[in-house]
C-alpha positions in Angstrom: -7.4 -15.6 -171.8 -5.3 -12.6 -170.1 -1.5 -12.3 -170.2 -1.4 -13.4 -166.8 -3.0 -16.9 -167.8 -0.5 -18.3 -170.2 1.6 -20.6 -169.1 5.0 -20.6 -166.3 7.6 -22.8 -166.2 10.2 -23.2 -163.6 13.7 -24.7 -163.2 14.6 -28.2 -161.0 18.3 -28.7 -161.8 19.4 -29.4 -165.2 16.1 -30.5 -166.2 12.9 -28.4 -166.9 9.4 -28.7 -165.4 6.6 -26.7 -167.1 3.1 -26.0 -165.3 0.1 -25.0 -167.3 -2.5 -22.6 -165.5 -6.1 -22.9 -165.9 -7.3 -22.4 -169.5 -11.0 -22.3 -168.5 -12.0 -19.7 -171.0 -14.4 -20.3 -173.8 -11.0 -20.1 -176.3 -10.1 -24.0 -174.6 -12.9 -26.2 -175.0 -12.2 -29.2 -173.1 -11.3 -31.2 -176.2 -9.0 -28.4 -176.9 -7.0 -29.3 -172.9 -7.4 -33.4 -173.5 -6.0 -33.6 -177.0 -2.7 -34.0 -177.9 0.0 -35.6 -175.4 3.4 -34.1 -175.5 6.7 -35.4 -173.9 9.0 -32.6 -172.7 12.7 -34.4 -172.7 15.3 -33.3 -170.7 18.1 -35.0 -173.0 21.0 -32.7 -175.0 19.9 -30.2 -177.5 20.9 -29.2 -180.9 23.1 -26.7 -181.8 21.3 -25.8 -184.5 17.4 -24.9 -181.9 19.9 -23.7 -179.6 21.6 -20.6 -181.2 25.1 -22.3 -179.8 28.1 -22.0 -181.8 29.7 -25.1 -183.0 30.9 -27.8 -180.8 34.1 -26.7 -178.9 33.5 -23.0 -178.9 31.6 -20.8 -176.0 28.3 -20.9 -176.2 26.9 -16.9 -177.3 25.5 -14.7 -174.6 22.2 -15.0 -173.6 20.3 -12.0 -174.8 16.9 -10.3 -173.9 14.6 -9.9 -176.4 13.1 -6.9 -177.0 9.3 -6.7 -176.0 7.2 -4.0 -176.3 4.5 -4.4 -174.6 5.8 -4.5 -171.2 6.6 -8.3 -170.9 10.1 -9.1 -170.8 11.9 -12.5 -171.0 14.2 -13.1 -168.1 17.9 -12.8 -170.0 19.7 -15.8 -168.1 21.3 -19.1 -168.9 18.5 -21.4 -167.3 15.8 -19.5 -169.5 17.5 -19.9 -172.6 18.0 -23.4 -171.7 14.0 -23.7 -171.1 13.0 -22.1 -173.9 15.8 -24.6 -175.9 13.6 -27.4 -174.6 10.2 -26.3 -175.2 11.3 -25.3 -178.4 12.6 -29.0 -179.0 9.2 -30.4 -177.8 6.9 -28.3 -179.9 9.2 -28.1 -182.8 10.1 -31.6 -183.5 11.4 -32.7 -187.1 8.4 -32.4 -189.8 6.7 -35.9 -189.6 2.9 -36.4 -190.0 2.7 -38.9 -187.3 0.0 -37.3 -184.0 2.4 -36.4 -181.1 1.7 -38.5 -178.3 2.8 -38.8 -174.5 1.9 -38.2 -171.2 1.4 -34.7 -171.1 -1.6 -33.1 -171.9 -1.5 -30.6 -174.9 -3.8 -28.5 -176.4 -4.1 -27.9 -180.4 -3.1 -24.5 -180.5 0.1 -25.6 -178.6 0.6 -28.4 -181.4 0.3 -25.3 -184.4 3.7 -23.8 -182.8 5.9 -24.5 -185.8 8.4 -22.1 -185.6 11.8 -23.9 -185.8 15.2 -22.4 -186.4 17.1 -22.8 -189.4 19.3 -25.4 -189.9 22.6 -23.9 -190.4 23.1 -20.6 -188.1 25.5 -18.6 -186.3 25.4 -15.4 -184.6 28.6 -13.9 -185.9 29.6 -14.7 -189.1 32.9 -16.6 -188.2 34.4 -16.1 -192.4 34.0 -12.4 -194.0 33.7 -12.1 -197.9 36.6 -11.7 -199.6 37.2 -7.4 -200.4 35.2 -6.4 -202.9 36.1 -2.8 -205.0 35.5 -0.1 -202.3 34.7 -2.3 -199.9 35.6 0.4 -197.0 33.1 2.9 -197.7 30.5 3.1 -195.1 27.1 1.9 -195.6 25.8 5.9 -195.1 27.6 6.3 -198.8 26.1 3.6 -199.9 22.9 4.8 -199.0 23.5 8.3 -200.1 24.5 7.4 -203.5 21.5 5.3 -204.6 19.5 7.9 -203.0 21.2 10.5 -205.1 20.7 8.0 -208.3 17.2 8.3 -207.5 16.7 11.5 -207.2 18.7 12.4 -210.1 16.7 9.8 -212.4 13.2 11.8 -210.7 14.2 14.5 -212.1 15.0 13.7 -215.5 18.7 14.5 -214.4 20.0 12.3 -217.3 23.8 13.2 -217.5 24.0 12.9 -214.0 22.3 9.9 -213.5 24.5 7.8 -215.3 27.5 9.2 -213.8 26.2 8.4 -210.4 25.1 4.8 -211.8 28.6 4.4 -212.8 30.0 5.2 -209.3 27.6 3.2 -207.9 28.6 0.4 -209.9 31.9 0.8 -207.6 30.3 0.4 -204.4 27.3 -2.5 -204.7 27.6 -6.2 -204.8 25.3 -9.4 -204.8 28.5 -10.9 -203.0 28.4 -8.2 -200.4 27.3 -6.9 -196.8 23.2 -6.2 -196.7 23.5 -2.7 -198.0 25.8 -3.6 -201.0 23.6 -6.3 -202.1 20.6 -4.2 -201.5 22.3 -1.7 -203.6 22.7 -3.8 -206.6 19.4 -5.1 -207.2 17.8 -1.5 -206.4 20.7 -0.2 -208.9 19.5 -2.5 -211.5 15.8 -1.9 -210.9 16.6 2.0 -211.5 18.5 1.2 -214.8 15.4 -0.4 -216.2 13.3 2.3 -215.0 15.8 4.7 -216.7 15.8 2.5 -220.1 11.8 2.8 -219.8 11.4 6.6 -219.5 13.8 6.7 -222.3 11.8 4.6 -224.8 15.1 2.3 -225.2 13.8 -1.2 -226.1 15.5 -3.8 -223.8 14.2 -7.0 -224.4 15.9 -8.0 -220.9 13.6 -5.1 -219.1 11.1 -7.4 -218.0 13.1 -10.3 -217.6 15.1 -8.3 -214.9 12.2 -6.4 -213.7 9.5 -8.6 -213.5 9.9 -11.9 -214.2 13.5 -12.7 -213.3 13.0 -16.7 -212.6 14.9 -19.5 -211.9 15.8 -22.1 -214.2 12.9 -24.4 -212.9 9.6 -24.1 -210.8 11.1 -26.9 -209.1 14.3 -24.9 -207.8 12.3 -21.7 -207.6 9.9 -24.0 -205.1 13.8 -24.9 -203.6 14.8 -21.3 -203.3 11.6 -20.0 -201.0 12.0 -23.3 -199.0 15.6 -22.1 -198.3 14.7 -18.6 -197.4 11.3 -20.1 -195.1 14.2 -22.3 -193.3 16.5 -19.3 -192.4 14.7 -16.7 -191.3 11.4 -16.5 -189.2 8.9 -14.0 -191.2 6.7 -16.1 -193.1 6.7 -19.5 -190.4 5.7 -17.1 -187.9 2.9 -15.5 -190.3 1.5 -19.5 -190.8 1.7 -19.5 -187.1 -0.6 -16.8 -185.9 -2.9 -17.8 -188.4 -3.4 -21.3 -187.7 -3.6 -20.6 -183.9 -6.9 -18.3 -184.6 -8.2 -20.7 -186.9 -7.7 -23.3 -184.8 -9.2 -21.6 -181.9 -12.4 -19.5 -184.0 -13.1 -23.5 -185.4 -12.4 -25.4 -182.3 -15.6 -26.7 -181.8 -16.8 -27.3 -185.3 -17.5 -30.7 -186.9 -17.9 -29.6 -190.8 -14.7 -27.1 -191.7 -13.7 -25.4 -195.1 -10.8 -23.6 -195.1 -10.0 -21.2 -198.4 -6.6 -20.5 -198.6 -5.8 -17.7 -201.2 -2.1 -18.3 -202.1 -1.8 -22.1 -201.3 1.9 -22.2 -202.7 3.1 -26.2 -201.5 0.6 -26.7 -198.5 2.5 -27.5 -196.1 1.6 -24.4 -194.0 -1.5 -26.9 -193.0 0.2 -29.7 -191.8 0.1 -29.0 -188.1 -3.6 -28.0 -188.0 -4.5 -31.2 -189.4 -2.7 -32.8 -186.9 -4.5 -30.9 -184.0 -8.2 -31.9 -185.8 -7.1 -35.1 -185.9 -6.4 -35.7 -182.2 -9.9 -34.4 -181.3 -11.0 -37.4 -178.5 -14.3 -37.3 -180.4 -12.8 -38.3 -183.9 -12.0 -35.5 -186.6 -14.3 -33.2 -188.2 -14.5 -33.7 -191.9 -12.1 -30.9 -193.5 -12.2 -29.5 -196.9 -9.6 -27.4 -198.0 -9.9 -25.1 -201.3 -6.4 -24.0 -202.5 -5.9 -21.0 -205.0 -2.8 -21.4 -207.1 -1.7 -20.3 -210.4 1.2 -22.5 -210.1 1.1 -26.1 -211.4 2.0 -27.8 -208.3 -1.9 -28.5 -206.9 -2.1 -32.0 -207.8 1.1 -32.6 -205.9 -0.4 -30.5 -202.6 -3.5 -32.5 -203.2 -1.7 -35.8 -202.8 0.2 -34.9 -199.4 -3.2 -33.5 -197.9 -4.4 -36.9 -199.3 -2.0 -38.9 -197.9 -2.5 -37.5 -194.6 -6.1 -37.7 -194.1 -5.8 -41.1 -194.8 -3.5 -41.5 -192.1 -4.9 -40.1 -189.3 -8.4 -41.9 -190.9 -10.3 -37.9 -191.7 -13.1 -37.2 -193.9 -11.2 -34.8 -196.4 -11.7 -32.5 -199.4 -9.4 -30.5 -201.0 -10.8 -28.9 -204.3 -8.4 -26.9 -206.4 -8.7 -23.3 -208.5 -5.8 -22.6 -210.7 -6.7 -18.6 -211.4 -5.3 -15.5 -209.7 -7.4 -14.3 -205.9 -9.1 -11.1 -208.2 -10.7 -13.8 -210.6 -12.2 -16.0 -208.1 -16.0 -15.5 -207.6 -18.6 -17.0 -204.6 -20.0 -19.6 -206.8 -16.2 -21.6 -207.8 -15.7 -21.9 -204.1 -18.7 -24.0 -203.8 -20.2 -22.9 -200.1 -22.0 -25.6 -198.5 -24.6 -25.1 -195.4 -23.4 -26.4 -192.0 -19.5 -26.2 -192.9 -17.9 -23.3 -190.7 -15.8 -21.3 -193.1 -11.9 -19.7 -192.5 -10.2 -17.9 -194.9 -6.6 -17.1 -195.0 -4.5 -14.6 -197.1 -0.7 -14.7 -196.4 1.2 -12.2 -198.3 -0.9 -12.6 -201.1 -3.3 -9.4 -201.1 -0.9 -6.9 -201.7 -0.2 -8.0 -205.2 -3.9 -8.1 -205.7 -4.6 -4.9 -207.9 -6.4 -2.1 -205.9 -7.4 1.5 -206.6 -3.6 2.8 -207.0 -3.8 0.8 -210.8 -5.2 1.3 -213.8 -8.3 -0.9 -212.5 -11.2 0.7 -212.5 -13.5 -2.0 -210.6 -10.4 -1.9 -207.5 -10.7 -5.9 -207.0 -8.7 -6.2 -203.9 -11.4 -4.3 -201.8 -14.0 -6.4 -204.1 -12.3 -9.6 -202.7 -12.5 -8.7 -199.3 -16.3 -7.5 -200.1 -16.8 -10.9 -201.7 -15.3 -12.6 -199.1 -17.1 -11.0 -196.3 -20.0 -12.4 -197.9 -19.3 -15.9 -197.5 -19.5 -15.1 -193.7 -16.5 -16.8 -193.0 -16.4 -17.6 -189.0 -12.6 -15.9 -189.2 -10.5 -14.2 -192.2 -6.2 -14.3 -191.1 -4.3 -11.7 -192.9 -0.4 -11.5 -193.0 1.0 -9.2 -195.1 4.6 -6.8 -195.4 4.5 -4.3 -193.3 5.8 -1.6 -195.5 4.1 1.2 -197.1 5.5 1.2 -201.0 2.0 1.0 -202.8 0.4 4.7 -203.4 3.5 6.3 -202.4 5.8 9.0 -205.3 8.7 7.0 -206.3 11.1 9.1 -204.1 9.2 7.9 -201.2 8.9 4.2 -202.2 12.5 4.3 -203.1 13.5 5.2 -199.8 10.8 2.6 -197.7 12.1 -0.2 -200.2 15.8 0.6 -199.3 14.7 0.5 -195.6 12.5 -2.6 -195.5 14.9 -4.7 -197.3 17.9 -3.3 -195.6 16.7 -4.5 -192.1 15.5 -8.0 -194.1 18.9 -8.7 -195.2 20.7 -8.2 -192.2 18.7 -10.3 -190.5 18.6 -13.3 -193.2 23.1 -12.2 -192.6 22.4 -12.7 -188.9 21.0 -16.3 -189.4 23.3 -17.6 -191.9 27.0 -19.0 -191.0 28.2 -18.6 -194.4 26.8 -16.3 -197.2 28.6 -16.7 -200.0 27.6 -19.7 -201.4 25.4 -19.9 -204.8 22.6 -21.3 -203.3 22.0 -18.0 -201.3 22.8 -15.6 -204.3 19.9 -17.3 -206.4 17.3 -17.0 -203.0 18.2 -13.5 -202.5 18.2 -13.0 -206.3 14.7 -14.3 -206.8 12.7 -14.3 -203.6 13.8 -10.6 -203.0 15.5 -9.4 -205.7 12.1 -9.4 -208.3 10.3 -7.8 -205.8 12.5 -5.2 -205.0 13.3 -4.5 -208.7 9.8 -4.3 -209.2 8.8 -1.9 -206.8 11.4 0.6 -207.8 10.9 -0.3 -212.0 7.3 -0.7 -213.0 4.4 1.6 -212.3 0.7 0.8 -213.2 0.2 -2.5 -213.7 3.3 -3.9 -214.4 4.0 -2.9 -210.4 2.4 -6.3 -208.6 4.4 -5.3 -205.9 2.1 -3.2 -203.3 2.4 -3.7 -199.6 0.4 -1.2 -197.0 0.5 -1.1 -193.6 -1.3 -2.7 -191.1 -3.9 0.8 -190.3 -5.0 0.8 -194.4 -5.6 -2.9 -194.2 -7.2 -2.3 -191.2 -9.4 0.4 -192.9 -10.0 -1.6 -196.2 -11.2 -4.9 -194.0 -13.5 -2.3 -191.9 -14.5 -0.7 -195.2 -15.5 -4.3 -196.3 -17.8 -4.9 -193.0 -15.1 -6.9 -190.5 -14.6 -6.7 -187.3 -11.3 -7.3 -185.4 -10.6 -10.9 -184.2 -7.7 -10.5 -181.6 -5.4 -13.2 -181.8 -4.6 -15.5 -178.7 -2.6 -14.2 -176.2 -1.2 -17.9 -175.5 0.0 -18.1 -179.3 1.6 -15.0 -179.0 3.1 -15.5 -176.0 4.5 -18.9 -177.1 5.8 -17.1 -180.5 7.4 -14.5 -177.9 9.2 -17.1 -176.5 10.4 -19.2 -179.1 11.8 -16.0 -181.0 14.8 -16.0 -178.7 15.9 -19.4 -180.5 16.6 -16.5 -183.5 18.2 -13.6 -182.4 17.6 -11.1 -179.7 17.0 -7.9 -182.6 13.8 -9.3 -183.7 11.4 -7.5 -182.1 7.5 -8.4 -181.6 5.1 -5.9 -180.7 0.9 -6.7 -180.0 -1.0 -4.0 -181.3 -4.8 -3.8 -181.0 -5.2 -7.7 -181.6 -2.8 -7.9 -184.2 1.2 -9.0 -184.2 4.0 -7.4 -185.6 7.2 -9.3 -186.1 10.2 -6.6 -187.0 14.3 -6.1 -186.7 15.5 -4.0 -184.6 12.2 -2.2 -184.1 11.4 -1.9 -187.3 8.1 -4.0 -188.4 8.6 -6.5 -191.0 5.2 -8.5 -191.1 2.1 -8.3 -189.5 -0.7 -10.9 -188.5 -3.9 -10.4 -188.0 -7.3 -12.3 -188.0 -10.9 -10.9 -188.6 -14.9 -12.3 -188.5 
């Protein structure tokens, strides 16, 4: 399917009619058009899909989104107001019951599951209260750590802690992006410092490495937080279920092998679309790799739901790290059509850069190329911190997290609450300390760019698998619910999510 065959949609008052050109191409198989019915209501929306501010006040300017590609979504009221509604329609409330109606859907129109978060406002209506310094520009900010760094490169002792101390002045966990930033790359030079310098701290590696929460449980509360208020890792589970929905849509036997299974729930919507198949469901398996102790728990919901919508169903566990797996755990089986799926999990898998000698994340790709899965989706950082001298990394670390922050500030009405301190704290703060810490294997933290993977999954004997044009263009679309600064760019089959230009996660899928 081209660009110019996705779907148009046109205006008729207040309400909104949507017409769906031909999808005659071998990506729609004509179970794919006759599943899943879909109502598209005309009623009010909600503030919180709409990007509105709170009853009483002007609604925000509509804003273009920046595209660059050459498509461009028409900046006006009525759009907004469209997209509003699709967005309603494809992004209902969670539920595991099948979506049904009078209009005809297809199942990679049911994987859209991108919804905005629940509490959001464009402008951030209360500021912080002042913190010390609180006027200096984020350029000093940024020159200042950067001086730290250097300084601590360079043995520059003396000065280092000087600069540390000034620094000290300027950061804040209870600050804008750059101050908060600031403090956790402040405290991940410290311990770097204190490591070079033989000093035994005993709270090194809790800071550095393994800062956690006080439970699983409220770690598992913390990342669903930060999936709820900002787009990066929904729009990841996305584009991959859309390509694995389309590589399996014919398929009767599936096993999907998901390397970083976490709570599941990234597979909720693609069960749904199997299940609505007017020929019955194919009999699923699902193979989830989790060090975490929460499998039984996943196993239940996918459980539950099979049971619901009455499908055959697997789901086989392996609590080990991705390097450790081997062919023979997974358990292949003739006649099932095999997808595997690595989201942001790969780049802590140890490569060449370590003290590894074996280089098991090109050996995982190798071995998993071997299974002949019928598509492999990738999503990864897009960020290029793991071969590169610690000046370098400090510096890409300071800019990938800067542009993260202010956008998770962008999406929030309030920031200062407890609640967002721990997410930032220990969804971003580990990793960032990390990067800028540990070397060898004590760094897990080691994102590349989308050209090395690109080279490493070659390397290992895949081929490109261009993702759908209609997902994208429907991800396009419903990215204008968020804010008009994240950007999305297509680039040679793959898709780049970012902040103001600058890429923040890539997806991409591969046979």
């Amino acid at each position: 399917m081209d660009s110019q065959q996705l779907f148009r949609y046109g205006f008729n008052g207040s309400g909104t009619n949507y017409n769906f050109l031909s999808m005659s191409t071998p990506a729609f198989s004509e179970w794919a058009l006759d599943s899943l019915k879909l109502k598209l209501g005309g009623g009010p929306m909600n503030s919180r899909v709409s990007g509105h501010s709170s009853k009483g006040e002007s609604p925000s300017k509509p804003a273009e989104v920046p595209i660059q590609d050459g498509a461009k979504v028409v900046s006006s009221e009525s759009v907004r107001h469209a997209l509003q509604e699709l967005e309603t329609a494809l992004m209902a409330p969670d539920t595991d019951e099948l979506i049904t109606s009078t209009k005809t859907w297809t199942p990679l129109e049911t994987l859209i599951s991108i919804q905005p978060p629940q509490t959001r406002s464009r402008c951030r209506s209360k500021r912080l209260k002042e913190i010390p310094n609180s006027s200096h520009s984020q350029d000093k900010v940024r020159h200042l750590l950067l001086k730290c760094a250097e300084a601590l490169s360079e043995d520059r002792m003396d000065e280092f802690q000087v600069l540390v101390k000034e620094a000290q002045c300027l950061v804040s966990i209870h600050g804008d992006p750059i101050q908060r930033l600031g403090a956790y790359m402040l405290e991940g030079l410290v311990a770097r410092q204190e490591e070079s310098a033989g000093i035994d701290n005993s709270n090194r590696a809790l800071r550095c490495r393994k800062r956690k929460p006080e439970s699983r449980e409220l770690l598992s509360s913390y990342k669903h937080i930060l999936y709820d208020i900002c787009p990066y890792v929904k729009f990841g589970y996305m584009a991959a279920n859309g390509a694995i929905a389309e590589a399996l849509r014919t398929e009767d036997r599936i096993h999907i092998i998901d390397f970083q299974i976490a709570q599941g729930t990234q597979w909720i919507t693609l069960i749904q679309a199997l299940a609505a198949r007017p020929g019955g469901p194919p009999h699923v398996r699902i193979t989830g790799i989790d060090r975490g102790d929460n499998l039984q728990v996943v196993g239940r919901m996918f459980y539950a739901l099979s049971r619901k919508f009455n499908m055959p169903f697997e789901f086989n566990t392996l609590p080990v790290s991705a390097e450790e797996v081997t062919r023979d755990m997974l358990e292949i089986r003739p006649g099932e059509a095999l997808a595997v799926n690595f989201t942001l999990q790969l780049h802590r898998t140890p490569d060449e850069s370590t003290v590894e000698l074996n280089n098991p994340r090109d050996g995982l790709l190798r071995m998993v190329k071997g299974l002949s899965p019928k598509v492999t989706t990738l999503v990864e950082q897009e960020s290029n911190t793991n071969t590169s001298p610690f000046l370098m990394r400090f510096t890409e670390t300071m800019d990938y997290y800067s542009a993260m922050l202010e956008s998770i500030d962008e999406s929030l009405a309030r920031r200062e609450s407890k609640e967002m301190i721990g997410v930032e704290q220990n969804c971003l703060g580990k990793s960032i300390m990390n990067m800028i810490a540990c070397e060898g294997k004590e760094r897990v933290e080691r994102p590349e760019l989308l050209g090395k993977w690109r080279s490493r999954l070659c390397m290992a004997g895949f081929r490109p698998y261009p993702l759908s044009s209609y997902v994208n263009s429907v991800i396009r679309m419903l990215m204008a619910g968020y804010s008009e600064k994240y950007t999305l760019v297509e680039k040679d089959g793959a898709l780049l999510l970012g902040w103001k230009g600058r890429s923040l996660i890539s997806a991409s899928a591969w046979h």
